[in-house]
C-alpha positions in Angstrom: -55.8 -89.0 41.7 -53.7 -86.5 40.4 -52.7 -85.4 36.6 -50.0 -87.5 36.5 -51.9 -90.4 37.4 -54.8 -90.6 35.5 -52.7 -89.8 32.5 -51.1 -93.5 33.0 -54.6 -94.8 33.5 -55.2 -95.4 30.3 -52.5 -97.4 28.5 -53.3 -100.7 25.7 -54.1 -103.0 28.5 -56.4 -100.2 30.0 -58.5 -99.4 26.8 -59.0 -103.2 26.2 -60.5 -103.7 29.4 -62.9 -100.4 28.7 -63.9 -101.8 25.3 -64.7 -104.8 26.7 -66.8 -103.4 29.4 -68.7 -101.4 27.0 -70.0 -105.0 25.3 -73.4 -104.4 26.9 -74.0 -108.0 26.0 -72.5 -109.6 28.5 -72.2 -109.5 32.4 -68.9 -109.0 33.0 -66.9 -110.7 36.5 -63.2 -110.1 36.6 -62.4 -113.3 35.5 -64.0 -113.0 32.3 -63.2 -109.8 31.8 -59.5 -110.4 32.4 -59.3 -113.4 30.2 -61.7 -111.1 27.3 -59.1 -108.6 27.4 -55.8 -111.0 27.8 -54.8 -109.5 30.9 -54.1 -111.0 34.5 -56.3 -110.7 36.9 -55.0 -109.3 39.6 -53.8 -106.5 36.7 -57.6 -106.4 36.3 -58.8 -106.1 39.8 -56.3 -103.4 40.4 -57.7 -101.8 37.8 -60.9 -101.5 38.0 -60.0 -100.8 41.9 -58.3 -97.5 40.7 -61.9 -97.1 38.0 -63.7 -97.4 40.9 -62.3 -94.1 42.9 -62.6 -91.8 39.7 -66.2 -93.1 38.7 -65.3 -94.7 35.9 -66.4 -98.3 36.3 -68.7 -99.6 39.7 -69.2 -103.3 41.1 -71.3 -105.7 42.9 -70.1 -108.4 44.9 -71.8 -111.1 44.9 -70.5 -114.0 47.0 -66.9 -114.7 45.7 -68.2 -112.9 42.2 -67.4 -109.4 41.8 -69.8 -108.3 38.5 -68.5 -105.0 37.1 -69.6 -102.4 34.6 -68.7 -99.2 33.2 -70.9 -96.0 34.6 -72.4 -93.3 32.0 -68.8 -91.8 33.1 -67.1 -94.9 31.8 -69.5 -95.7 28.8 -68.5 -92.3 27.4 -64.5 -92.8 27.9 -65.4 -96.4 25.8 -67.1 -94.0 23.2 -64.2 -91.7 22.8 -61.5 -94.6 23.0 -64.0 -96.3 20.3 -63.4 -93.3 18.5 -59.7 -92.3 18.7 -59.1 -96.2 17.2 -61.5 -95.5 14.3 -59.7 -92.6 13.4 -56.2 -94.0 13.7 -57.6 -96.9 11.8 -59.0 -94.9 9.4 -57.8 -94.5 5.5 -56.3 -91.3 4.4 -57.7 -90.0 1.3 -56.3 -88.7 -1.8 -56.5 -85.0 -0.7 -55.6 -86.4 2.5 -52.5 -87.8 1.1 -51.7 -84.8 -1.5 -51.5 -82.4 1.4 -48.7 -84.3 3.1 -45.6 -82.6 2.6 -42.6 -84.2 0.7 
């Protein structure tokens, strides 16, 4: 994959799928995942297809189930994407604020 490419990987859609993933609680199947993240599943599956061949995210079929889950790779993208939304979410303080030019 080159620079390009793995730049688009990671788009709204994309994080929310990651997120979800990194819900340890849960055993995670395309379906489910799909429907957790309000994305089609075929989006999904292609997706986690393209995961798959950067080490991101790895699978087991099981019959017609296919469980997935993020690898340590994938678990520390979920940190940092966990991370970049708690900053942009976060409130600016007053020195914060003060500094801001006019």
């Amino acid at each position: 994959m080159d620079e390009h490419e793995s730049m688009l990987l990671f788009k709204d859609k994309q994080a929310k799928l990651i997120l979800a993933l990194a819900d340890g609680t849960k055993e995670w199947y395309l379906s489910n995942l799909a429907k957790s993240a309000n994305v089609t599943y075929i989006h999904t599956s292609r997706f986690v297809t393209k995961c798959e061949k950067v080490g991101i995210m790895s699978s087991e079929v099981h019959g017609k189930i296919k469980r997935v889950y993020l690898t340590d790779k994938g678990k520390e993208i979920a940190n940092g994407i966990s991370s970049i939304l708690s900053k942009i979410n976060e409130k600016p303080t007053e020195q914060q604020q003060q500094q801001q030019p006019k």
